[in-house]
N, C-alpha and C positions, 0 to 999 in steps of 0.2 A: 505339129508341135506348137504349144501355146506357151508364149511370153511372158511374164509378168510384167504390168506395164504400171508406172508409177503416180502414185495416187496424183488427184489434181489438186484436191483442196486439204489441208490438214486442220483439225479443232484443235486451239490454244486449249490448255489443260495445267493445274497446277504442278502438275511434273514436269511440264517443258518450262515454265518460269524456274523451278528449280535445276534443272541440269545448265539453265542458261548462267544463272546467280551462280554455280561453281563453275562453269569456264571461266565468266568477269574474272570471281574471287583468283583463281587460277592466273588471269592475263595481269590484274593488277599487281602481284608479286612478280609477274617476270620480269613488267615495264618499269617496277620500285628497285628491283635489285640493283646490287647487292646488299642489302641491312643483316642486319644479324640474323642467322634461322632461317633464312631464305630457302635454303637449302631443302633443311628440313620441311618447312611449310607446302611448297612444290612437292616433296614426294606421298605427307601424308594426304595432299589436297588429290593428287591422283586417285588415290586410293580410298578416296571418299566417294566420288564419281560413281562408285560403286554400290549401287541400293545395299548389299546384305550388311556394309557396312559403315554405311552416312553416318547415323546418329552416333555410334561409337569414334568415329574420325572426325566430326565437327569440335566434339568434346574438347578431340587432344588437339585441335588446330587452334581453336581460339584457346588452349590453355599456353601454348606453345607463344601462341602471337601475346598472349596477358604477360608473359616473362622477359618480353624483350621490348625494344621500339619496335614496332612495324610501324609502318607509312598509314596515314587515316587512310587513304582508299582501300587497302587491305581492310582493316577494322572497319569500314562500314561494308565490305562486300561480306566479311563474316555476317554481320547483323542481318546484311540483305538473305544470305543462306539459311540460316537461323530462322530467320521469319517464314520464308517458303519452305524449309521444312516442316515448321509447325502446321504451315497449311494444308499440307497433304497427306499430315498423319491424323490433323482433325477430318478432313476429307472422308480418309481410310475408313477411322473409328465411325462417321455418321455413316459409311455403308456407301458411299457414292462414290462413284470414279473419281479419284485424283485427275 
């Protein structure tokens, strides 16, 4: 019976800068709360985590976080998610691995 035995080395890739930017955006709302919407922000940011539906849950995050105060670390780990999203859909579009 043969094992799978786990990789040694892994490549940095624009995807892993992005699922890393939503954990942050993720941790910096636990470690802010409670503010307003906290609530909310945590369950759509889970649910972002989710490739089929990123770009449509970033949308409603940062429209959610524009309505209320959030904490700057929250708003800039949007920006940071935002950015690295753009990055690996220009990635996609040039035809190259994210």
């Amino acid at each position: 019976m043969t094992f799978y035995e786990e990789p040694t080395n892994y490549e940095k890739t624009a995807i892993s800068d992005l699922q890393g930017a939503w954990e942050n955006l993720r941790g910096s709302v636990v470690e802010a709360c409670p503010f307003p919407e906290w609530e909310r922000l945590l369950f759509h940011i889970d649910d972002g985590m989710s490739w089929e539906s990123m770009r449509k849950t970033l949308l409603l995050v940062q429209n959610i976080a524009a309505r209320c105060e959030v904490p700057d670390a929250v708003t800039e780990w949007i920006g940071v998610v935002r950015k690295d999203l753009d990055t690996v859909l220009a990635a996609i579009a040039d035809g190259k691995t994210a």
